[in-house]
C-alpha positions as CSV (number, residue, x, y, z in Angstrom):
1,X,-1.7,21.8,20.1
2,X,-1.1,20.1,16.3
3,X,-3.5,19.0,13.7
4,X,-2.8,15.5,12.7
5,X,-0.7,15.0,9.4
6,X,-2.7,14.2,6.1
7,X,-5.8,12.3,7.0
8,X,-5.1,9.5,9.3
9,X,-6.8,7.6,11.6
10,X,-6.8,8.6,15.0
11,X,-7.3,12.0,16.7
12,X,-7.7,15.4,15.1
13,X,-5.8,17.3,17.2
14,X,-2.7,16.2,19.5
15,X,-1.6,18.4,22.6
16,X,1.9,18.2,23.9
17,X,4.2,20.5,25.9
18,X,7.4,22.0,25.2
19,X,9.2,19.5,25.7
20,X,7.3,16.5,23.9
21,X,7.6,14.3,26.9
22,X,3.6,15.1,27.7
23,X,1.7,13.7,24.6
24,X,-2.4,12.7,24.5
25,X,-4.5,12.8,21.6
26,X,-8.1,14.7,20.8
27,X,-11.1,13.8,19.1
28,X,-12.9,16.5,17.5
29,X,-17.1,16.9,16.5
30,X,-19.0,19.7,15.5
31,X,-22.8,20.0,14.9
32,X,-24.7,23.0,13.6
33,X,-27.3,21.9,16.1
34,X,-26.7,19.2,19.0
35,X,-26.5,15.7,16.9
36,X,-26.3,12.7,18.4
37,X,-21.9,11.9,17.3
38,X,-21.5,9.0,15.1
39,X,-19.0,6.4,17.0
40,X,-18.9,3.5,15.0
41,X,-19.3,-0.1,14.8
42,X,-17.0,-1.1,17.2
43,X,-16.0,1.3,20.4
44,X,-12.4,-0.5,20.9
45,X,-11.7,1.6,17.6
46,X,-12.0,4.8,20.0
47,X,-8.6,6.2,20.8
48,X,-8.4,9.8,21.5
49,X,-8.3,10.1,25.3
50,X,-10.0,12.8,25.0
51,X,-13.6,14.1,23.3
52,X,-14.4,17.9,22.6
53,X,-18.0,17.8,21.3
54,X,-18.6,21.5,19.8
55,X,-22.5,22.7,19.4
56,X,-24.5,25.4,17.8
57,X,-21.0,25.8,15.7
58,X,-23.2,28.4,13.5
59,X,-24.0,30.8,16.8
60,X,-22.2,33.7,18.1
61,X,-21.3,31.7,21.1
62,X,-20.7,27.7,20.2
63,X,-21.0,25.1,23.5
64,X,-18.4,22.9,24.2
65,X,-18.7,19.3,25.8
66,X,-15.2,18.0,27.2
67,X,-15.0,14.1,28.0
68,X,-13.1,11.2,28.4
69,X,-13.1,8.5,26.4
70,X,-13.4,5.8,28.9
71,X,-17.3,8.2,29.2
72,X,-18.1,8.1,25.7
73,X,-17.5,4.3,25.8
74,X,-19.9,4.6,28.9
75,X,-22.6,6.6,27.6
76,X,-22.5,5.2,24.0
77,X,-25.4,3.4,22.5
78,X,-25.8,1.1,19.9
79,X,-28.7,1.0,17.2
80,X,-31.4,-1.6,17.7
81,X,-30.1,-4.0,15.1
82,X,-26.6,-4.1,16.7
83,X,-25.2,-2.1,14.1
84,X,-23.6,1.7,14.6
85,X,-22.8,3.2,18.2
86,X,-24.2,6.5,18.8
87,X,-23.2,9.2,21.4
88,X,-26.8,10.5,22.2
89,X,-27.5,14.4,22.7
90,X,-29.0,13.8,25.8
91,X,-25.9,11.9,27.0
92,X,-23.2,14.5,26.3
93,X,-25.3,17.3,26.8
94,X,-24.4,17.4,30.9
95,X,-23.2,20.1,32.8
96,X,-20.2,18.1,34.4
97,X,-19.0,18.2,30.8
98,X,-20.2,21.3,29.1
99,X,-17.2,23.8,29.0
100,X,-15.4,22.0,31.5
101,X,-11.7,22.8,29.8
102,X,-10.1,21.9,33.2
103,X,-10.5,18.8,33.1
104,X,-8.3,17.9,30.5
105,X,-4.8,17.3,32.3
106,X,-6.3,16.8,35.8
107,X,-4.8,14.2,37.9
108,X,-2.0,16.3,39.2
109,X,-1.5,18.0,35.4
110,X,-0.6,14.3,33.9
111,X,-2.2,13.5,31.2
112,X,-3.0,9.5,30.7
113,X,-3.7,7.7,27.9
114,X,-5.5,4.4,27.0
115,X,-3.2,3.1,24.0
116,X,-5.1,0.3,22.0
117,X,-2.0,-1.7,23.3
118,X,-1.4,-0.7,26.6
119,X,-2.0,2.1,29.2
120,X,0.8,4.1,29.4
121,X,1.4,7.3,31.6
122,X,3.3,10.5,30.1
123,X,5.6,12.4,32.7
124,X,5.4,16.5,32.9
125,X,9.4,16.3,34.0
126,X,9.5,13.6,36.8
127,X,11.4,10.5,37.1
128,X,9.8,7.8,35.2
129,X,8.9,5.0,37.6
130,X,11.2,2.3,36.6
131,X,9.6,-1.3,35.9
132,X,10.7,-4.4,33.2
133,X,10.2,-3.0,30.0
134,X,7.7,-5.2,27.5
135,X,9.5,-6.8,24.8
136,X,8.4,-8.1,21.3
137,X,10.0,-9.5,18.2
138,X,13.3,-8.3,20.2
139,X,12.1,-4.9,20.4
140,X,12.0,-3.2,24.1
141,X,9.2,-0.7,24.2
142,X,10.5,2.7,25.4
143,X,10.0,3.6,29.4
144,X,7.4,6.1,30.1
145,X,8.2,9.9,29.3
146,X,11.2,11.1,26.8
147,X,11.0,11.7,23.2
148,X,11.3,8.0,22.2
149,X,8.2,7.2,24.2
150,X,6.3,10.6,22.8
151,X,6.6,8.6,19.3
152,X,5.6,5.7,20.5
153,X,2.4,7.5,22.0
154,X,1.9,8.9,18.6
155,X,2.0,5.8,17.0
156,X,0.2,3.4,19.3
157,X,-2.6,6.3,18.9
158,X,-2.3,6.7,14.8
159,X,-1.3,2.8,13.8
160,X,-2.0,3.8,10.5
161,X,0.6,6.6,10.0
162,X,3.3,6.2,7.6
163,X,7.1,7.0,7.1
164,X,5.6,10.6,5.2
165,X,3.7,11.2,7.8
166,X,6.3,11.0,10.6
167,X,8.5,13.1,8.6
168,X,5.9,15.7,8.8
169,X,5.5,15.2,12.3
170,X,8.8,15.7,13.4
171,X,9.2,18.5,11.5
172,X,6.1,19.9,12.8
173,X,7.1,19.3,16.4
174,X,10.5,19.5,16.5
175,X,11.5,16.3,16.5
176,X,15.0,14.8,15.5
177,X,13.9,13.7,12.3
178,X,16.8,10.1,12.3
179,X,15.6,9.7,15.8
180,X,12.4,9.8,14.7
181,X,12.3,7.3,12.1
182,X,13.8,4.8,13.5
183,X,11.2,4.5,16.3
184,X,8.5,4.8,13.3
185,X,10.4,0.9,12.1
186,X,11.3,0.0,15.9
187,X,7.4,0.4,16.8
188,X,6.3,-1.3,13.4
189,X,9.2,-4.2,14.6
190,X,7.8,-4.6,17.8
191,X,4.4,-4.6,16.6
192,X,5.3,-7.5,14.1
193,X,4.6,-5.3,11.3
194,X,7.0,-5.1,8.1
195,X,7.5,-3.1,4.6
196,X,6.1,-5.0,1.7
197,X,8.0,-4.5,-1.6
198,X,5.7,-2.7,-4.7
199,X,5.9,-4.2,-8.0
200,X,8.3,-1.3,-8.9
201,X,10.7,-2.4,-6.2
202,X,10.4,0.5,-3.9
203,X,9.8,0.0,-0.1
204,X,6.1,0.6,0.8
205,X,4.3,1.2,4.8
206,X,2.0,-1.8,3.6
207,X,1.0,-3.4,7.2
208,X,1.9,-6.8,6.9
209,X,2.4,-8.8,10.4
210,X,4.6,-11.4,10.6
């Protein structure tokens, strides 16, 4: 389990095995008292697969709610004047979820992930299941499982990271740091995304699609 580099959008916390190859992101919210969690104005901006909802942070013995995020989408409601989406106490608050840790990486220990692109599946060791790879701007997306696809996962769940933070990353995880980066300007290339140029003629993360 790793924090998230700097403060980026996406999840809090990422959990990943040994390996890399097993990758799925964590959304993190704590309440002194059991608050209905703030979601936003727009639920396709959820990302983390998972949610871990902590209560009664202040107590000797905090609660934890565990849930997927295809159930916050579910459960979530939005304020009367179609503004903010709201995760309601009474909502989370169930027993199927309260302290229910195994439920993260059920489905035969697999983790999946809903990718604001595509769903993709993360392999624990086993042959990926082979299929046409999708193609943009002459850019193949990785196959499912491997450490190319693991920073692919990363990236399709924190679009907003930059060339610092993947640094950081990969020397946080492990990762061949060349390898790395250029996966970091493969998944920008494929995403139709390019470096703009500052006024001082160095190379800027500036999302610009073409």
């Amino acid at each position: 389990m790793l924090q998230t580099v700097r403060n980026i959008r996406g999840s809090d916390l990422y959990a990943t095995d040994v390996d890399g190859t097993v990758f799925f992101g964590v959304q993190s919210k704590a309440s002194a008292s059991q608050n209905p969690v703030g979601l936003g104005l727009n639920l396709d901006d959820l990302r983390s697969e998972w949610w871990v909802i902590t209560t009664l942070v202040n107590a000797d013995v905090p609660v934890c709610y565990v849930l997927r995020l295809e159930e916050v989408r579910r459960l979530a409601k939005q304020d009367k004047n179609g503004g903010k989406w709201w995760l309601g106490t009474r909502e989370y608050c169930q027993a199927d979820f309260r302290e229910n840790w195994n439920r993260i990486g059920e489905a035969g220990g697999t983790p999946v992930t809903q990718s604001f692109t595509e769903a993709s599946s993360y392999s624990t060791g086993s042959k990926p299941a082979r299929g046409k790879r999708e193609e943009r701007n002459g850019v193949k997306r990785p196959g499912a499982g491997g450490k190319c696809a693991a920073v692919w996962d990363y990236l399709d769940l924190s679009p907003a990271a930059t060339a610092k933070d993947m640094r950081e990353l990969a020397t946080s995880v492990g990762w061949n740091m060349n390898n790395t980066l250029i996966e970091y300007y493969q998944w920008r290339k494929f995403h139709g995304l390019t470096r703009t140029r500052a006024k001082d003629g160095a190379d800027s993360d500036t999302d610009v699609e073409k």
